[in-house]
C-alpha positions in Angstrom: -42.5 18.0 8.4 -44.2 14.8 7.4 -47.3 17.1 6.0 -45.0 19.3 3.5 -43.8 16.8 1.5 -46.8 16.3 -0.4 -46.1 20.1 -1.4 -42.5 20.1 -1.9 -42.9 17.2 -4.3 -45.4 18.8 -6.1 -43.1 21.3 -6.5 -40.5 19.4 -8.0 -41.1 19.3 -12.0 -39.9 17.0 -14.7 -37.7 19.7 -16.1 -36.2 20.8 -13.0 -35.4 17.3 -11.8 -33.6 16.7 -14.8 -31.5 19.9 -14.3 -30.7 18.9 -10.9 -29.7 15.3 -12.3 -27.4 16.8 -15.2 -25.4 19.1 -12.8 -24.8 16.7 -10.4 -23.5 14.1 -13.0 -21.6 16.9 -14.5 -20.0 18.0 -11.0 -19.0 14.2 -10.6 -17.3 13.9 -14.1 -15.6 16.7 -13.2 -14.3 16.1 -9.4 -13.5 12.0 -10.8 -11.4 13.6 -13.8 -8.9 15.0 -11.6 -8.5 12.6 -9.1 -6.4 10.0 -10.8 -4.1 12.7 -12.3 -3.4 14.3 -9.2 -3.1 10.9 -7.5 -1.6 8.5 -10.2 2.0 7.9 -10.6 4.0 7.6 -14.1 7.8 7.6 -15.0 7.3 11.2 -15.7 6.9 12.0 -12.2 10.0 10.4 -11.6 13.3 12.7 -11.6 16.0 11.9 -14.0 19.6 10.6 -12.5 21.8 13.5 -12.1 25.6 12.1 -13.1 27.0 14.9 -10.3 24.4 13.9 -7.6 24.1 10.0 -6.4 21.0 9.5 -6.3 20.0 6.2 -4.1 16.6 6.5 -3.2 13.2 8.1 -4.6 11.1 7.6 -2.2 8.5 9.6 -3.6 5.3 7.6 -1.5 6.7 8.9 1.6 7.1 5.7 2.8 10.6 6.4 4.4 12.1 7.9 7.0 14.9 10.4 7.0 17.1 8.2 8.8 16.5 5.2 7.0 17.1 7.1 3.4 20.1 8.7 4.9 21.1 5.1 6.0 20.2 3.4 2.2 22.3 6.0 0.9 25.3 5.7 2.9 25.0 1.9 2.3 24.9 2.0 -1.4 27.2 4.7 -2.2 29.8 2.3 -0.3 28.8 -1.0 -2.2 28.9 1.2 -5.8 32.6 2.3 -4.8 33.7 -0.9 -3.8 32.2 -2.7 -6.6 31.3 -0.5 -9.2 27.8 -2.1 -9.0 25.0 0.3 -8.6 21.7 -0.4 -6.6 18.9 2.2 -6.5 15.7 2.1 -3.9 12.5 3.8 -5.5 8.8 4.2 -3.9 5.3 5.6 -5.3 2.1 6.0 -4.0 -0.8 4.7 -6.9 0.0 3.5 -10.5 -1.4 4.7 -13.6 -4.7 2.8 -14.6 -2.9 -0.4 -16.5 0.1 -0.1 -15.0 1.8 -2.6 -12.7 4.7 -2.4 -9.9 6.1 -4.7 -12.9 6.0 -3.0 -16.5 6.4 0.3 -14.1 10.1 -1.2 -13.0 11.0 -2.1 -16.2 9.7 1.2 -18.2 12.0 3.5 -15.0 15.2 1.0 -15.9 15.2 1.7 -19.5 14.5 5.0 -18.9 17.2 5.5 -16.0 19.7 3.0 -18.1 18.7 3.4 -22.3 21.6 0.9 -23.5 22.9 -2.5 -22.4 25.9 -1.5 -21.0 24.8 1.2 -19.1 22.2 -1.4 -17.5 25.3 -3.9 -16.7 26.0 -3.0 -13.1 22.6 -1.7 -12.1 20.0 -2.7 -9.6 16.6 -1.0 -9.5 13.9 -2.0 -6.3 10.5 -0.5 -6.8 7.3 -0.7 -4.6 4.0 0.7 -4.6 2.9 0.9 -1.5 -1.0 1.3 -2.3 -1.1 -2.2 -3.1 2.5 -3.8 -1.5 3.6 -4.8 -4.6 7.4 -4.6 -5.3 9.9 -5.7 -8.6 13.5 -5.5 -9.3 15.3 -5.1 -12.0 18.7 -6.2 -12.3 21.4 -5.7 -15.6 23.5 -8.5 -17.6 26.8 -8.0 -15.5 24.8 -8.4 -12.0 23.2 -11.4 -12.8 26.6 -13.1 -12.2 26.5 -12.3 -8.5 23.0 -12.0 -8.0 20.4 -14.9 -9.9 17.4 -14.0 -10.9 15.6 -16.2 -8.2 17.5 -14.7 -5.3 16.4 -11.1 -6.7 13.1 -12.5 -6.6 13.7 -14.1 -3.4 14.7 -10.3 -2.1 11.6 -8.5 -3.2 9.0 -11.1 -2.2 10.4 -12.3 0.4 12.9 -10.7 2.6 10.8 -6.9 1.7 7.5 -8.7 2.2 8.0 -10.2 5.8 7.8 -6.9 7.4 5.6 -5.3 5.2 3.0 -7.8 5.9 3.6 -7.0 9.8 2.2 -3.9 9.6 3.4 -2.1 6.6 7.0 -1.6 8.0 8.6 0.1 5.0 12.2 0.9 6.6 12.6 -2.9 7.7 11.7 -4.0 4.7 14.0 -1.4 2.9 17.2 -1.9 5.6 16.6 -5.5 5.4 16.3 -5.7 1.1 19.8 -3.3 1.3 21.7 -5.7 4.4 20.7 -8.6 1.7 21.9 -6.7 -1.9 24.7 -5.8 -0.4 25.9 -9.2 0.8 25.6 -11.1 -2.2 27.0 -8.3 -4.8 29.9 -8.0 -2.4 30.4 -11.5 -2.4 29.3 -12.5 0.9 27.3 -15.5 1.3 23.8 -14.8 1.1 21.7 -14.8 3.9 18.8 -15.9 2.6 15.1 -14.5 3.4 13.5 -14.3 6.8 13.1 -17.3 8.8 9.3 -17.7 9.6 8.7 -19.3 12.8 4.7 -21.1 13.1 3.2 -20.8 16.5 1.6 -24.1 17.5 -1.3 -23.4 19.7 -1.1 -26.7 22.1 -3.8 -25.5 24.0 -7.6 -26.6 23.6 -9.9 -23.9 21.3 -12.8 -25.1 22.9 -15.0 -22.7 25.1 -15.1 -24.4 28.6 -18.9 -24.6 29.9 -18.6 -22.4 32.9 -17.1 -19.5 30.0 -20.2 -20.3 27.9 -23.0 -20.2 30.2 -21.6 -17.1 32.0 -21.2 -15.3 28.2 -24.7 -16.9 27.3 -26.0 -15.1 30.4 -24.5 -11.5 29.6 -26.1 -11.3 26.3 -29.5 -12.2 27.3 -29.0 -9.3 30.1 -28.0 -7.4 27.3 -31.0 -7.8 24.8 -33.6 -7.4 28.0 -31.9 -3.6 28.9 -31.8 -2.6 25.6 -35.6 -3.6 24.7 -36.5 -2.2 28.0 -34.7 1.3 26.5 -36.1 0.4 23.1 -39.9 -0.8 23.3 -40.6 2.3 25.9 -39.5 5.1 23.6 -40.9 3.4 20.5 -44.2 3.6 22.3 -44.0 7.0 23.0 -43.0 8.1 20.1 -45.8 6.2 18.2 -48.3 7.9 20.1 -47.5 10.9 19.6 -47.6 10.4 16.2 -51.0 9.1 16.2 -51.8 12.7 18.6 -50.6 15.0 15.9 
């Protein structure tokens, strides 16, 4: 093997080379073109409301389960009936290049909601969960039930305490919804997750008997494996030197 390289590089001429470079960049322009379109979200790819079918939640990351959509749904259709306000859950999976969990929010609630007054009594929760991010957006006539810091309060905190245990997306949904719902129904708001700090009273220190007995595993370590190691290196090298 080691004696027909020589040849096979000879082989290899400026012209070809060059050929071989320009097809491979040209394969990778190519394959990179399509990915983010195929994998990028806009508000394009989000379907319109439909006045004759509620819709609740968009869930179009896949983030959900069925039960936990079916539950949103249930949840919200009761709290629009009851007091005409309107909240809507929506997920993707990637933004367009530029484009934040923010402006993306924003651009789907004017979209959704074109004048002021249809904006009035509507609630809009988006996250992306590529990178965790969520927003809300909330209209003129539900900021007198719900302030802008407790909507903020919602999205990074009471959605962000589960999702930073482990990406749990239908906590953090259930949890956002049990929260909406209280405040634009009048309830008293109960307020974000309570965050408990464990105090480790116990010393971090290695005892000695923990270290030496550690301290003597590795060294048996290192000695078997450069007993494995410097053998078949040996070998090897000689036959090398043979051929």
């Amino acid at each position: 093997m080691v004696k027909l390289l020589p040849s096979l590089w000879n082989r290899i001429t400026p012209g070809s080379a060059l050929t071989a470079c320009f097809a491979l960049l040209l394969t990778l322009q190519l394959w990179l073109s399509n990915m983010p379109a195929a994998a990028a979200t806009g508000i394009s790819a989000i379907p319109s409301l439909q006045p004759d079918q509620p819709t609740w939640v968009v869930d179009q990351a896949t983030a959900l389960s069925r039960i936990t959509r079916s539950e949103l749904g249930s949840e919200l259709e009761k709290l629009a009936d009851q007091t005409g306000t309107e909240v809507r859950f929506v997920t993707v999976h990637r933004l367009d290049y530029g484009e934040t969990v923010e402006s993306f929010a924003e651009k789907l609630f004017k979209r959704w909601f074109p004048t002021a007054a249809d904006q009035a009594n509507q609630v809009l929760v988006v996250l992306d969960n590529v990178t965790n991010t969520t927003a809300i957006q909330t209209g003129s006539q539900v900021k007198t039930m719900l302030s802008d810091e407790t909507a903020q309060s919602v999205v990074q905190e009471t959605m962000m305490v589960p999702l930073r245990d482990g990406n749990k997306y239908n906590q953090a949904f259930l949890d956002a919804s049990d929260r909406l719902v209280a405040v634009l129904s009048g309830d008293p708001d109960p307020g974000p997750p309570v965050i408990e700090d464990t105090i480790q009273t116990e010393g971090t220190f290695a005892r000695a008997e923990d270290t030496d007995d550690r301290s003597a595993t590795v060294v048996v370590v290192v000695l078997l494996v450069l007993a494995t190691v410097i053998p078949m290196a040996t070998y090897y090298f000689y036959q090398f030197m043979q051929s």
